[in-house]
N, C-alpha and C positions, 0 to 999 in steps of 0.2 A: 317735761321736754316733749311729751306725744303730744299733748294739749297744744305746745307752739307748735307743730307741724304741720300739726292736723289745719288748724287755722290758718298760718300761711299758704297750704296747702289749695285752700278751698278761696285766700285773694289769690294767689294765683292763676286759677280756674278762671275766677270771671276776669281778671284783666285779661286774661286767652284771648276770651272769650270776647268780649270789648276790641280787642285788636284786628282780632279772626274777621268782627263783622263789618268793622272799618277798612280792612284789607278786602273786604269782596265789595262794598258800597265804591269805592274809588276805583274799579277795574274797568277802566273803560270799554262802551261796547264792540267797539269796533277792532278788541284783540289787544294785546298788553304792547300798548308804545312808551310806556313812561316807568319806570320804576318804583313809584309811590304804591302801589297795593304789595309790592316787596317789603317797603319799609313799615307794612302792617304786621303782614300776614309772617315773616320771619321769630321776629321777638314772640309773635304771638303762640305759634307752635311749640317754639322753646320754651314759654312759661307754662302751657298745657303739660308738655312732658315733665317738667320740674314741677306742675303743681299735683301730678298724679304720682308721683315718684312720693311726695312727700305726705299728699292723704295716704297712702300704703301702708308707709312707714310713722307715720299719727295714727291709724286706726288697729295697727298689729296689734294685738294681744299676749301678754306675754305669757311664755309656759305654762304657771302655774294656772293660769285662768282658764286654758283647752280644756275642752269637754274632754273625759275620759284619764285627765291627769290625776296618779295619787300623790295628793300634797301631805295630806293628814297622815 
C-alpha cells in the first residue's frame, strides 16, 4: 500500500507541476483580466499538496525499521 502512494504520490507532483506551468504560461501580461490561469494554477496546487501528503505517507518507514529500534 506505500508502494501505491508513493507512486501516486510522485503522478501527482508532476501533473502539479504541468498545471503550475500552464497556469503562469496563460497569465496575461498586462495583469490577470481572464480567469483561465485560475483554472490552472487552482487543481494544480491541490494535486502538489495531495501529492506531497501522499510521498510522506509512501515513503514513512515503519517502526520496526527506525534506526535505534529493538526488534530482536
Amino acid at each position: 500500500m506505500r508502494r501505491v502512494a508513493f507512486v501516486f504520490g510522485w503522478i501527482a507532483l508532476a501533473l502539479a507541476v504541468v498545471l503550475i506551468l500552464l497556469g503562469i504560461s496563460t497569465w496575461p501580461p498586462g495583469g490577470l483580466m481572464f480567469a483561465s490561469p485560475f483554472v490552472f494554477l487552482i487543481p494544480g496546487v491541490f494535486l502538489a499538496l495531495l501529492g506531497t501528503l501522499l510521498l510522506a505517507l509512501g515513503s514513512r518507514r515503519p517502526p520496526s525499521d527506525l534506526p535505534g529500534s529493538d526488534s530482536e
